[in-house]
KOLVOZA-987797 format. One line per 2 residues: number of its first residue (from 1); their letters; for each residue x, y, z of N, C-alpha, C. Coordinates in Angstrom, 3 decimals. Each point is the difference from the previous one (the first is absolute). Layout:
N
NUM	a	X Y Z X Y Z X Y Z ~ ...
END
This chain:
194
1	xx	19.704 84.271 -104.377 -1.438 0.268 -0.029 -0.573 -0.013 1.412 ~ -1.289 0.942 -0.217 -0.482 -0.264 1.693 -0.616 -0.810 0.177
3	xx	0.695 -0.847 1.162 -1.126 -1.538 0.165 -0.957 -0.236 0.089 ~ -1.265 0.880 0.460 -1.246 0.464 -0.303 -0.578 -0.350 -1.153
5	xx	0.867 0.338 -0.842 -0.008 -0.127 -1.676 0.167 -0.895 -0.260 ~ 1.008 -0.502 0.292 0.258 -1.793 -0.060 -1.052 -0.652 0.190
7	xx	-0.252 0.195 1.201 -1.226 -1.387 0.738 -0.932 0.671 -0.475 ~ -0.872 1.414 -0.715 -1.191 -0.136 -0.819 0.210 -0.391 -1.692
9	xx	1.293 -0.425 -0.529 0.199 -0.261 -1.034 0.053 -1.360 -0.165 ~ 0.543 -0.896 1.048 -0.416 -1.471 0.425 -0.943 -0.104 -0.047
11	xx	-1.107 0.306 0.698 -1.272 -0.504 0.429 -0.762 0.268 -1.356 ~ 0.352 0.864 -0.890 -0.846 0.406 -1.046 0.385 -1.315 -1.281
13	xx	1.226 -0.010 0.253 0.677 -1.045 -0.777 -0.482 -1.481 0.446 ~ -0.098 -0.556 1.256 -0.940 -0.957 0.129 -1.400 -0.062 -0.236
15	xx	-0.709 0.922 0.372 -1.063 -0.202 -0.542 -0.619 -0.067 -1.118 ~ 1.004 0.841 -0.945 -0.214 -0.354 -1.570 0.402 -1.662 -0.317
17	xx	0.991 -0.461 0.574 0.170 -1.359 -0.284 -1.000 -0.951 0.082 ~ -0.416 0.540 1.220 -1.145 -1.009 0.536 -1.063 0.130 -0.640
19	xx	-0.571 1.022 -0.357 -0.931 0.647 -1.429 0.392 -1.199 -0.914 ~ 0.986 0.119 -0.151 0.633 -0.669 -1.656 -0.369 -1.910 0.396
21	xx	0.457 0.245 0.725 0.229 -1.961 0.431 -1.208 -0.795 -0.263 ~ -1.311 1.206 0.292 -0.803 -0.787 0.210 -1.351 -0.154 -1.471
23	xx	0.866 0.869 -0.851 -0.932 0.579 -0.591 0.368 -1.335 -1.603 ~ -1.117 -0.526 -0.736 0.504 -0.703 -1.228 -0.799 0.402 -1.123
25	xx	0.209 0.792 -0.558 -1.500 0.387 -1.649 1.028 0.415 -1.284 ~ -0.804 0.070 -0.992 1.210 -0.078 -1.014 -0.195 1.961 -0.218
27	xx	-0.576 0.592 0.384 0.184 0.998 0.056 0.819 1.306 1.423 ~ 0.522 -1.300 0.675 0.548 0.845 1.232 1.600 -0.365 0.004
29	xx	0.471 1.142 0.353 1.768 -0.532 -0.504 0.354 -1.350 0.569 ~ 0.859 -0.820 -0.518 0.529 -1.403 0.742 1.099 -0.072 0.747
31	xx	-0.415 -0.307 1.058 1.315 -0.014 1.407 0.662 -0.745 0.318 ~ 1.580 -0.045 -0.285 0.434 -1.296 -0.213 0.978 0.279 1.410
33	xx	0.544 0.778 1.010 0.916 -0.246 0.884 0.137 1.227 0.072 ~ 0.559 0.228 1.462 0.948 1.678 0.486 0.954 -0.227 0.702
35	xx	0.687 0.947 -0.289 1.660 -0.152 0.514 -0.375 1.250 1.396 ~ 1.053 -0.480 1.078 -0.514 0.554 1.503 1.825 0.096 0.156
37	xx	0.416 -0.267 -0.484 1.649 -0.102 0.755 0.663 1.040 -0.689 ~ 0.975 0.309 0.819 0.889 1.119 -0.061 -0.975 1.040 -0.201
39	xx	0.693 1.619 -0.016 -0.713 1.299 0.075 -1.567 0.128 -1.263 ~ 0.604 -0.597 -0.631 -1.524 0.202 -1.539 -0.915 -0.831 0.448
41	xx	-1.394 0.061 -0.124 -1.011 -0.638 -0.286 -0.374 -0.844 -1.289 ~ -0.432 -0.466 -0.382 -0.448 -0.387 -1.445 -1.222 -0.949 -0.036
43	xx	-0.765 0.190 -1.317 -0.926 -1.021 -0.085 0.546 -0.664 -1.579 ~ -0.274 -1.429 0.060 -0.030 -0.440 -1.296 -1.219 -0.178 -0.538
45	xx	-0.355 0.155 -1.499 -1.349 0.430 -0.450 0.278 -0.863 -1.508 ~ -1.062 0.219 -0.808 -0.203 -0.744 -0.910 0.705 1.607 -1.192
47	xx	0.173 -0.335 -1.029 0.859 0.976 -0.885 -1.207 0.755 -0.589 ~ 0.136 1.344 -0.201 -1.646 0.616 -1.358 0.998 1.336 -0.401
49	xx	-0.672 -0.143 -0.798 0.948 1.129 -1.321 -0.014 1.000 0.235 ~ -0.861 1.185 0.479 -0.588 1.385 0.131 -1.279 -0.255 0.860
51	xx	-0.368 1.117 0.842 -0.865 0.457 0.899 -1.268 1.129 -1.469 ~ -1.034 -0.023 0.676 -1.327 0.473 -0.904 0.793 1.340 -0.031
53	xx	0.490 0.700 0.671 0.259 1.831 -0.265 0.911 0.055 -1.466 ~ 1.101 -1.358 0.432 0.921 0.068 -1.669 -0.887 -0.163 -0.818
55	xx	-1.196 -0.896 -0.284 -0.589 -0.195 -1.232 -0.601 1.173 -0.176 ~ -1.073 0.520 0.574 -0.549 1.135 0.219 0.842 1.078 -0.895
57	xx	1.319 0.328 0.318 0.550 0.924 -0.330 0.789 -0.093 -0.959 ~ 0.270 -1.440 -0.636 0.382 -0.306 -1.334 -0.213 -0.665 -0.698
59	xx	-1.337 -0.823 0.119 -0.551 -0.871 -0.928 -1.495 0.276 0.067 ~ -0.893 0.051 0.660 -1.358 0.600 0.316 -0.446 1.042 -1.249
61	xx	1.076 0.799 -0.412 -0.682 0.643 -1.119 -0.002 -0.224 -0.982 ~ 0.239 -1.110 -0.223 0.045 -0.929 -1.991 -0.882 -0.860 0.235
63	xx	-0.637 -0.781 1.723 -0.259 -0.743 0.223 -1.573 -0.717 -0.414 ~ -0.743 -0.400 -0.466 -1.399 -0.038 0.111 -0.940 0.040 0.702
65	xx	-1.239 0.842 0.521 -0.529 -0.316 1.407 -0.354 -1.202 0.496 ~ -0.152 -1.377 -0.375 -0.346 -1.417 0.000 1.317 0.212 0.850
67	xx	0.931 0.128 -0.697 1.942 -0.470 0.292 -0.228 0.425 2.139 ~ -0.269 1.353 -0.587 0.455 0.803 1.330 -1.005 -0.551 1.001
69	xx	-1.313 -0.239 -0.046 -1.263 -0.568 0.926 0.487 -1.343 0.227 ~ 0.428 -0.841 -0.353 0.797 -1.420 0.231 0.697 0.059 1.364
71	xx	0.843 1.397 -0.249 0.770 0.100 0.825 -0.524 0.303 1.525 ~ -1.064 0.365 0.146 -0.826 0.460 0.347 -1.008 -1.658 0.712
73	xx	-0.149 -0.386 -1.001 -0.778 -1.425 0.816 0.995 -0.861 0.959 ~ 1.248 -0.251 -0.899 0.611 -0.628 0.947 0.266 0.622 1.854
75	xx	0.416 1.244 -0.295 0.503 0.445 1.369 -1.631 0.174 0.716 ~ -1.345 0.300 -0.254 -0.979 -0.129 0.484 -0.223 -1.951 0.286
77	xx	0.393 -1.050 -0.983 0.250 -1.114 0.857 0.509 -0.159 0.993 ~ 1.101 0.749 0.035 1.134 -0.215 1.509 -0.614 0.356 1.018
79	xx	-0.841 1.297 -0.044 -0.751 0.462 1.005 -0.799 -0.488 0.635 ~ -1.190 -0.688 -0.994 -1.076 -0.824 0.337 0.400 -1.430 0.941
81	xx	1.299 -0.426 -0.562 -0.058 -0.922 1.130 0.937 0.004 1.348 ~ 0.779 1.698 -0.006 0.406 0.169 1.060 -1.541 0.648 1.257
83	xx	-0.916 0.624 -0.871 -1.429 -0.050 0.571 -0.581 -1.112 0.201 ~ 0.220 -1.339 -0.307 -0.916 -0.999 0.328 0.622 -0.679 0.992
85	xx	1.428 -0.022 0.865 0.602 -0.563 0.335 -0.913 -0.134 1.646 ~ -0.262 -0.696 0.764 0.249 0.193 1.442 1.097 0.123 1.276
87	xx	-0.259 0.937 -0.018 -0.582 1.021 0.392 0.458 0.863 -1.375 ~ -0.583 1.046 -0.572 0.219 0.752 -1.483 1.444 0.718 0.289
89	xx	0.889 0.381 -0.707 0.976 0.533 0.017 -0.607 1.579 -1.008 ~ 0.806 1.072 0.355 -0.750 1.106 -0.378 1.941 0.762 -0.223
91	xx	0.157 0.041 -1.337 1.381 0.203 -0.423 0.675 1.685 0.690 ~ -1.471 0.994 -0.379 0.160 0.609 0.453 1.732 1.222 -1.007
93	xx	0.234 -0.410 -0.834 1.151 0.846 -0.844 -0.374 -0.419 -1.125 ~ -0.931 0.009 -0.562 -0.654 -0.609 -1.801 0.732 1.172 -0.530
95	xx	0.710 -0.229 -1.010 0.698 1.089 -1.069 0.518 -0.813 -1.186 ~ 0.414 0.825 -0.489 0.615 -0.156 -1.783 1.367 -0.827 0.933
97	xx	0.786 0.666 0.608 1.348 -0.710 0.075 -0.146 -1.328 1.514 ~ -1.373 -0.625 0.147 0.242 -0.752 0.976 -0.986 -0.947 -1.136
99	xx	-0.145 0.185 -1.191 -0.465 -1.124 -1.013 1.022 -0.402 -0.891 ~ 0.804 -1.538 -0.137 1.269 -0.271 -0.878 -0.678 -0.741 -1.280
101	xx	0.499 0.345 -0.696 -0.187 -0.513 -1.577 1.233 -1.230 -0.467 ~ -0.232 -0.583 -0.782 0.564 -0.787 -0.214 -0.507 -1.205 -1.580
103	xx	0.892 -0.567 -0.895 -0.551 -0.750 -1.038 -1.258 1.188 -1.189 ~ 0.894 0.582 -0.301 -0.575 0.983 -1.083 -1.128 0.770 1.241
105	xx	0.160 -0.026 0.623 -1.210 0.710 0.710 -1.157 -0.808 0.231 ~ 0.010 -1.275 0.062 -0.859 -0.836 0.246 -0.681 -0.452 0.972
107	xx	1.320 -0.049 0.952 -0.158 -0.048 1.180 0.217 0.806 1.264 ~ -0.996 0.052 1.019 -0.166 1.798 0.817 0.365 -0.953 1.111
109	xx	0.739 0.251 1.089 0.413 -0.127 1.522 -0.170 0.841 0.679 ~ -1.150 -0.016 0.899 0.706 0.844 1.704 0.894 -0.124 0.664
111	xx	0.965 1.658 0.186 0.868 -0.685 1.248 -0.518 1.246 0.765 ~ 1.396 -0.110 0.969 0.147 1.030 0.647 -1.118 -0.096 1.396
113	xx	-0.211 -0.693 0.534 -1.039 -0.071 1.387 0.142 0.453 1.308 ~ 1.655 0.762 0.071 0.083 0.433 0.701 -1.214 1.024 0.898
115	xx	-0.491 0.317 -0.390 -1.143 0.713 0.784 -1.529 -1.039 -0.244 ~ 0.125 -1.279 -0.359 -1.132 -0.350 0.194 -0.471 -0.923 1.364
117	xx	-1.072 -0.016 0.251 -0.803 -0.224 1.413 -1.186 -0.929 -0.157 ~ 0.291 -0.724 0.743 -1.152 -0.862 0.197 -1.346 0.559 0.578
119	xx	-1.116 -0.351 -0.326 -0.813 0.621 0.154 -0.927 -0.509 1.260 ~ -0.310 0.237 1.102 -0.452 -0.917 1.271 -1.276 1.063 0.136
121	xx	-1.374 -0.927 -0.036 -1.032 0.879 0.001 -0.581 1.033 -1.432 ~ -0.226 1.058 0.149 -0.977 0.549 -0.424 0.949 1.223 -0.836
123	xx	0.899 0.208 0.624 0.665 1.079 -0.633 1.386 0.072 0.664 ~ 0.992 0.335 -0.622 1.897 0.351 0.063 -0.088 0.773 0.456
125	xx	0.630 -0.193 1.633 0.701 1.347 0.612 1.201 -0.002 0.023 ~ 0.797 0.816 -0.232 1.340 0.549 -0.134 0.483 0.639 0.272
127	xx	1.493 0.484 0.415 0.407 1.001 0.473 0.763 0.672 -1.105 ~ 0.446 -0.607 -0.888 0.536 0.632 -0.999 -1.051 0.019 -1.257
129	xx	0.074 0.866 -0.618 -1.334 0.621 -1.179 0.421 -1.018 -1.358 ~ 1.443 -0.136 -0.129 0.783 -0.648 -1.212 -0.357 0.844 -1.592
131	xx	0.016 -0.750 -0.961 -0.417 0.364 -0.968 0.844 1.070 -0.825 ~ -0.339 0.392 -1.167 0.501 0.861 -0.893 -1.091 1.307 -0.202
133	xx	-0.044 0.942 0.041 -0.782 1.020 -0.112 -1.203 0.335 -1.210 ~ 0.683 -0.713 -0.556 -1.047 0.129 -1.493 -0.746 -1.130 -0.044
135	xx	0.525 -1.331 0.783 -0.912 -1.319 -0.010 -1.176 0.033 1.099 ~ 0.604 0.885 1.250 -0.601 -0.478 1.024 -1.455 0.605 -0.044
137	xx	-1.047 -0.996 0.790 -0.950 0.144 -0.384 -0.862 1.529 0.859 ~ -1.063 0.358 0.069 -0.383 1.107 0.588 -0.084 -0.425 1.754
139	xx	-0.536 -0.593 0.087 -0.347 -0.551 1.535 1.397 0.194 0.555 ~ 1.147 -0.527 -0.636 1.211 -0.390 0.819 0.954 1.539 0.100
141	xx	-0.402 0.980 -1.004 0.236 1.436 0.125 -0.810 0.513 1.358 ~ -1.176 -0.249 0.419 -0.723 0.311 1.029 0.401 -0.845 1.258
143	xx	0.483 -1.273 -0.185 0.668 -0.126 1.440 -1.164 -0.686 0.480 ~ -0.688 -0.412 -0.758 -0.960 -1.241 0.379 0.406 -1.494 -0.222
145	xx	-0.510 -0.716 0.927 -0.162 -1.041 -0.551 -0.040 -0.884 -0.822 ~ 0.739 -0.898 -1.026 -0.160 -0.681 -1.539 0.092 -1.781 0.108
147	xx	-0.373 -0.114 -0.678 -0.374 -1.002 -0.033 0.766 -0.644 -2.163 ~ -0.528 -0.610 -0.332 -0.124 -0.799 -1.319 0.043 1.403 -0.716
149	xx	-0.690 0.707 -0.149 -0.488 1.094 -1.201 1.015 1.031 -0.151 ~ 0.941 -0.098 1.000 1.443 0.795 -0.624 1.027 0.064 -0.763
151	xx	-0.144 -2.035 -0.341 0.612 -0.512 -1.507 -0.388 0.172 -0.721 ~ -1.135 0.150 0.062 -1.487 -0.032 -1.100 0.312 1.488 -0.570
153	xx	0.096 0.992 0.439 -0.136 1.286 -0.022 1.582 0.439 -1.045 ~ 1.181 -0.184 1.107 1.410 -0.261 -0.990 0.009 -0.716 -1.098
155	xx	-1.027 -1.377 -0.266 0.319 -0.623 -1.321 -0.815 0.647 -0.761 ~ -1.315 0.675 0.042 -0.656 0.968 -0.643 0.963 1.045 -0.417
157	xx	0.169 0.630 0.553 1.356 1.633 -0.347 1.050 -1.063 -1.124 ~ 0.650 -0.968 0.403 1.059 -0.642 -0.965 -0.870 -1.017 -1.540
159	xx	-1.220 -0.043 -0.203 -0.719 -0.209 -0.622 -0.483 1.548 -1.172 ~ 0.084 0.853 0.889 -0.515 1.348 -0.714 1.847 0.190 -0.542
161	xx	0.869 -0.066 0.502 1.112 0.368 -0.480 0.240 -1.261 -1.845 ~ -0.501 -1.315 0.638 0.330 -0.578 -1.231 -0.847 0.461 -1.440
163	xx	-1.435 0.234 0.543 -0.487 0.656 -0.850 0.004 1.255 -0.487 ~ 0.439 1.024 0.529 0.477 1.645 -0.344 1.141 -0.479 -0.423
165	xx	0.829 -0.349 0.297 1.665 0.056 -0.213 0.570 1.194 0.647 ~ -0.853 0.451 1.186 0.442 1.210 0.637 0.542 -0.247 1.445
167	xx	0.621 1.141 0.576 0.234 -0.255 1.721 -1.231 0.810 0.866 ~ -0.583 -0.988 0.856 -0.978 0.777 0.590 0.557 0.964 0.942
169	xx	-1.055 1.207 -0.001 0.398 1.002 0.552 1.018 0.675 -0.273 ~ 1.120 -0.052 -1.134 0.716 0.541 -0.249 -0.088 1.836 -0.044
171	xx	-0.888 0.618 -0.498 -0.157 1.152 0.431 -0.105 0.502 1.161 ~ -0.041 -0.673 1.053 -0.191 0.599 1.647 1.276 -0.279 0.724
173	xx	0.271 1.199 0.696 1.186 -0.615 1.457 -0.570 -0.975 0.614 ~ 1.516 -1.047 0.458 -0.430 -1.031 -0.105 -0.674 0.170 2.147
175	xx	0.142 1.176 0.336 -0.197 0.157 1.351 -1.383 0.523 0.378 ~ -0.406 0.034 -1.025 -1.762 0.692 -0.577 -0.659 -1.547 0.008
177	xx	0.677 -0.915 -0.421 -0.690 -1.092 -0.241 -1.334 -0.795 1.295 ~ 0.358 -0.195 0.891 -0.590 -0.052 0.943 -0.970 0.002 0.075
179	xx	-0.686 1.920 0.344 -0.319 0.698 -0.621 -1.324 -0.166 -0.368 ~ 0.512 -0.410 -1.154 -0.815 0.560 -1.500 -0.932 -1.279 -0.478
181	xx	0.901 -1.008 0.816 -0.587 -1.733 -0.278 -0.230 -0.206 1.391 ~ 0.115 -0.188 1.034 -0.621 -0.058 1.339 -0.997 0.780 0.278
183	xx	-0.241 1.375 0.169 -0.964 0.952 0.405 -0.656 0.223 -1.137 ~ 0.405 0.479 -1.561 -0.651 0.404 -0.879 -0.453 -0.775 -0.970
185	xx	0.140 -1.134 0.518 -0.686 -1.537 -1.516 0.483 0.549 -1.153 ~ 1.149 0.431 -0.357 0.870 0.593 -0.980 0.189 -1.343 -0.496
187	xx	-0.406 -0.623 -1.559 0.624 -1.629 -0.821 0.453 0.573 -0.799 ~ 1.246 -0.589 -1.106 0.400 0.390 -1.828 -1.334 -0.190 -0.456
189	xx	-0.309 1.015 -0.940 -0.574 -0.368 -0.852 0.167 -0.852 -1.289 ~ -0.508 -0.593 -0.800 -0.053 -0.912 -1.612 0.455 1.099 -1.079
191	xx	0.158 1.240 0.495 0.005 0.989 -1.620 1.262 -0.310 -0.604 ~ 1.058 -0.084 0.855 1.035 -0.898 -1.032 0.360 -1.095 -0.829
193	xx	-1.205 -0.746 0.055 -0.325 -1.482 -0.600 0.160 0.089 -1.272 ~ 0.999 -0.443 -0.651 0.630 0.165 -1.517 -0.397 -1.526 -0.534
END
């Protein structure tokens, strides 16, 4: 591999640790140790059954809307107190597969923090945009400035998915997206709400 790659795959890999180490809520994944020796990396983590996209895509449609909005409060807990933290942490990758399920679906975990940032001041500057295309919020398509309201924005879109039982934006290239939600205030609409 090119060492370049290496040493930005380290540094990404520590800083998620350090994310993890510091973080304790019953809605944020649990960090129990990482392995640093020999060629692999590893983190040790607490065990969860399926990520929100599996339920979504095979249990979500028998499911009840109470069932599916649950799912929905918990991972909006995780958020709220990775927002209350000082300095606020701003996750910055909110999606279906960075929310873990676990105990009949009872229980919702954040992981995945690799792209999350502490927040110093008034607003997140960054050099990397992060995110998933369908979560990310409009501002961060424009290359502005974000702050708090970009989780807010991704757990909204994964909130409209629990309630449609649909994939947002699924009718558009996903290279239109941008686009259409940055420049054109393009949201899913509710008409799929079954």
């Amino acid at each position: 591999m090119d060492h370049d790659k290496d040493k930005e795959m380290l540094t990404a890999f520590r800083g998620e640790v350090s994310q993890l180490t510091s973080l304790r809520h019953p809605n944020i994944l649990a960090f129990y140790g990482a392995v640093t020796s020999g060629e692999k990396l590893s983190m040790i983590v607490e065990l969860m059954d399926k990520d929100v996209r599996s339920y979504l895509r095979d249990e979500a449609r028998g499911a009840a809307l109470e069932a599916r909005l649950r799912v929905g409060v918990g991972a909006l807990s995780g958020i709220t107190y990775l927002h209350s933290l000082t300095p606020p942490v701003v996750h910055r990758d909110i999606k279906p597969e960075n929310l873990l399920l676990s105990q009949g679906n009872s229980v919702v975990k954040i992981c995945d923090l690799g792209l999350a940032r502490h927040k110093h001041g008034v607003f997140l500057q960054t050099a990397h945009q992060g995110g998933t295309l369908s979560y990310i919020a409009p501002e961060v398509h424009r290359g502005a400035n974000i702050d708090e309201s970009c989780d807010i924005y991704a757990m909204a879109i994964v909130v409209w998915e629990l309630v449609t039982r649909e994939t947002p934006f699924a009718d558009k290239p996903p290279q239109s997206i941008p686009g259409i939600v940055g420049w054109g205030a393009e949201r899913p609409t509710l008409a799929a709400v079954t």
